[in-house]
N, C-alpha and C positions, 0 to 999 in steps of 0.2 A: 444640246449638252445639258442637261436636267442634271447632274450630277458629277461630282469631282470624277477627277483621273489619278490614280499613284505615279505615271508617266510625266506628273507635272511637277512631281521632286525636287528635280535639279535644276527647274527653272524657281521654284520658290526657292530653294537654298541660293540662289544667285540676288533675289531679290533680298532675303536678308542679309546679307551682307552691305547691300546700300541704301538702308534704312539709316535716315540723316545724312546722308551722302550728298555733296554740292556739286557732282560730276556732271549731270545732265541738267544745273541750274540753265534759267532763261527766264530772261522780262516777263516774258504772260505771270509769270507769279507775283509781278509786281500789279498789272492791268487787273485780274480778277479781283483781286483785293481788295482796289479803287473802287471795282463795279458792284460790289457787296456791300462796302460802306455806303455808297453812292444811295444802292437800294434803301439798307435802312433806316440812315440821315430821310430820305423822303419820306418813308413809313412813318416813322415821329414827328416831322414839319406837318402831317396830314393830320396827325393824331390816330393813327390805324394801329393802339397801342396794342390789340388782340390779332392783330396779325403780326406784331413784332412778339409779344409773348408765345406765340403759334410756332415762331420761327428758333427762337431760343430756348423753346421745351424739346422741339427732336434735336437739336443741335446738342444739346445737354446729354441724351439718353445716348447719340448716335457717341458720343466721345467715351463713354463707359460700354458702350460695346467694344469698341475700337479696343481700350484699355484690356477688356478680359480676353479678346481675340490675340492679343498680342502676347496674353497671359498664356494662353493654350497652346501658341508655336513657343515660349520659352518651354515650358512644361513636358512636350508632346513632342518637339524636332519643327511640326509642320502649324500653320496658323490655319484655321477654319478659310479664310478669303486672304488671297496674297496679291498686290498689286506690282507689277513689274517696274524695272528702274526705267526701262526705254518708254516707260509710255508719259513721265513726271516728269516736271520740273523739281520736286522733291519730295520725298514720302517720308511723312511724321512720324507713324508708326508701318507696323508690316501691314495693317491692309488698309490703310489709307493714305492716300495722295493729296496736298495739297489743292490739285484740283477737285477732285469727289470731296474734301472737305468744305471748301466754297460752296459746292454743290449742293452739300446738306447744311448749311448755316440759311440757305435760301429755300430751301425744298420746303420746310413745313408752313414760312410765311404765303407761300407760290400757292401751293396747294387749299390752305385756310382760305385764300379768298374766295373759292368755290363752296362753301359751305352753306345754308340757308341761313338765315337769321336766329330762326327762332330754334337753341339748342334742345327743345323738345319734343320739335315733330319728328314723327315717325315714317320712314318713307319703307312701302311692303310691308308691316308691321315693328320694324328696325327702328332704330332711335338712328338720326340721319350721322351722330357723330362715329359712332360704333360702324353706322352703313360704309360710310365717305373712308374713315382709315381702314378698312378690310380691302376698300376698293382701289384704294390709294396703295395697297401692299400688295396687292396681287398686281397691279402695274409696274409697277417697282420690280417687283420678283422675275416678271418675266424678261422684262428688258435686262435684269443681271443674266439671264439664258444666254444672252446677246455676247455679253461681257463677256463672260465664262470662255466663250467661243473663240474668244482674240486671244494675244498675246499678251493684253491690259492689264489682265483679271487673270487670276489662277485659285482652281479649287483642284486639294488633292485627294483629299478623303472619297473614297467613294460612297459615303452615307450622308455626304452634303450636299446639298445645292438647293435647285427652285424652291421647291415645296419645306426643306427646312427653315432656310432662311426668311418665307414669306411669313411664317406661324412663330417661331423665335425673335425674328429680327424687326420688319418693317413693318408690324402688328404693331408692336408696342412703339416704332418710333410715332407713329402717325396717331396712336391713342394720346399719348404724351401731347402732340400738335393741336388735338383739334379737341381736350377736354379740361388740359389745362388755362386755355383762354376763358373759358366759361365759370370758371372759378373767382371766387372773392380777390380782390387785388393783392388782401395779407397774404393769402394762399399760393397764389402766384409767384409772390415774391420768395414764401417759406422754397417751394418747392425748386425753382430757380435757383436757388441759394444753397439748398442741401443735393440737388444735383451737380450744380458747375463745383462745389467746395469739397465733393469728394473727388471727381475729375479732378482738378487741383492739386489735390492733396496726393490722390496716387499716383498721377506722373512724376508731381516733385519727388515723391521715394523713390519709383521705382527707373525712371530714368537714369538720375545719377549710382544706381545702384545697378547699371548696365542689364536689368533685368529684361525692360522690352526696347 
């Protein structure tokens, strides 16, 4: 399944409707939580402060995807990626689940530690950061095939899927991951700060403003 279906309409219109919905709450949403914090309380105890900025730079980027994706099923009727209510314990916005959000608040630290040292060598003639998130996006991409395939995941568009998502989406989350560590600590901070304080800023509007 490389690409959406229009036949998965009326299963995304279903899932909007229980976007914030507590109908299919359960404990595991309290467990992952615990096991997120767990991680990166360890990460800071160790001082692996570039694999904690690692992890809070795609977490950052992934929640303003999240934000305009949700923009685009207001807008549009359908959201580019739609998660279903039977697969969650509760979905924050229309294509994100409380679990895939855990998922990605961990995915860029998980991933950074695979990285070389030295942010300048070049592996094939690549700079290894540019190599590592191409390569990290194209794993990513595929396993959403996977997704796509269940009842989890819903793409409707049929000009969506793999190969978009890989080039728009998990390019820049994993750019974000593995080039903002290597940056000055002010920078870090700036970039952190003007990422999560727009996130912020446009759920606080646009939530109470029943937009997404």
């Amino acid at each position: 399944m490389l690409f959406g279906n229009p036949l998965n309409k009326a299963a995304a219109e279903i899932a909007n409707a229980s976007v914030r919905s507590t109908a299919h709450f359960n404990w595991t949403f309290i467990t992952l939580f615990a096991i997120v914090v767990y991680i990166y309380f360890t990460e800071i105890k160790n001082k692996n402060y570039k694999n904690v900025v690692a992890g809070l730079a795609l977490y950052s980027v992934h929640w303003f995807y999240e934000i305009i994706n949700a923009l685009i099923g207001h807008a549009a009727g359908y959201a580019l990626w739609t998660v279903s209510p039977g697969s969650t314990s509760y979905i924050l916005l229309i294509g994100v689940s409380w679990e895939l959000s855990m998922m990605f608040l961990i995915a860029g630290l998980a991933m950074s530690k695979l990285l070389p040292e030295d942010p300048k060598l070049k592996i094939l003639g690549v700079n290894n950061r540019i190599l590592f998130a191409i390569g990290n996006a194209a794993f990513f991409s595929i396993f959403e095939i996977f997704l796509a395939s269940t009842p989890a995941f819903i793409w409707v568009y049929s000009w969506w899927g793999a190969l978009p998502v890989f080039i728009t989406t998990y390019i820049p989350f994993f750019l974000a991951a593995f080039l903002v560590p290597d940056l000055s600590a002010k920078k870090q901070k700036m970039f952190l700060g003007l990422a999560f304080g727009i996130d912020i800023l446009l759920l606080a509007i646009l939530i109470p403003a029943g937009i997404i």
